[in-house]
C-alpha positions, 0 to 999 in steps of 0.5 A, spaced: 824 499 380 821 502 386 817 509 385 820 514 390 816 518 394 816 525 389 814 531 390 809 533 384 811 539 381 806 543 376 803 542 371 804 535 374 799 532 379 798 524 382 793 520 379 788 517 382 788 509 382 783 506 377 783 513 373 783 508 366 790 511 363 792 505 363 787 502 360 788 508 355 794 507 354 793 499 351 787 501 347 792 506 344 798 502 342 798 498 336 802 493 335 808 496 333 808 501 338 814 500 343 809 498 348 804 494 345 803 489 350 807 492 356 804 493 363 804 499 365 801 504 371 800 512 371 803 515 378 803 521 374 799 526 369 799 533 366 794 538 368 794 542 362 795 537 357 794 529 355 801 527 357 802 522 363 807 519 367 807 511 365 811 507 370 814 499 367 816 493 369 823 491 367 826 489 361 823 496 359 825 503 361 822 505 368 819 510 365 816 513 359 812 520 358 806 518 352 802 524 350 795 520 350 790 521 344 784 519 346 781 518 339 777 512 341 781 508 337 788 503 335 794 508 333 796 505 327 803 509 325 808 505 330 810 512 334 803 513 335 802 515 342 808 520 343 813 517 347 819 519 351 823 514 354 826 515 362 831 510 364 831 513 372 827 517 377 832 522 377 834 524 369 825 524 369 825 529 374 831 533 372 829 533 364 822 532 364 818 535 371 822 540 373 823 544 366 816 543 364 815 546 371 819 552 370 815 553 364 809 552 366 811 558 370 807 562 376 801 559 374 795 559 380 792 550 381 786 550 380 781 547 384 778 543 379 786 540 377 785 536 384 784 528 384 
């Protein structure tokens, strides 16, 4: 599935290529976890927290929502990082960016938030 053009909302931003969440995301997941071994590329994150938008190939879901750790180590338990499965674009947008960004609220981007 082709990413679409998206309109990042906060608390959301794009990610820039070569940031490492991917590389993150392997080191995390252990071999139980859902996506041990599945490639995976970072078109999102969040700005306020370590939550990021992982896109992936089929026969996986398309997209995937993990809240990172970043303990420096292999997760052990099988559910560790989080991780909330999206079967579209559209259901993520729907159920994910727009009402993280209506609680988000009116908050001002931070200069310092810009990739």
């Amino acid at each position: 599935m082709e990413q679409p053009v998206v309109q990042w909302l906060l608390p959301r931003r794009a990610v820039r290529v070569g940031s490492g969440l991917a590389a993150e995301l392997a080191h995390e997941t252990g071999p139980r976890h859902p996506l041990a071994g599945v490639a995976a590329v970072a078109p999102a994150q969040r700005v306020d927290c370590d939550e990021v938008l992982f896109a992936l190939l089929a026969p996986h879901p398309p997209l995937v929502v993990i809240h990172l750790v970043w303990a420096g180590r292999q997760e052990t338990a099988p559910r560790r990082p989080s991780t909330e499965f999206y079967p579209s674009w559209a259901d993520w947008i729907a159920r994910c960016m727009e009402p993280d960004h209506a609680d988000y609220g009116n908050a001002v981007d931070d200069p310092n938030d810009r990739v």
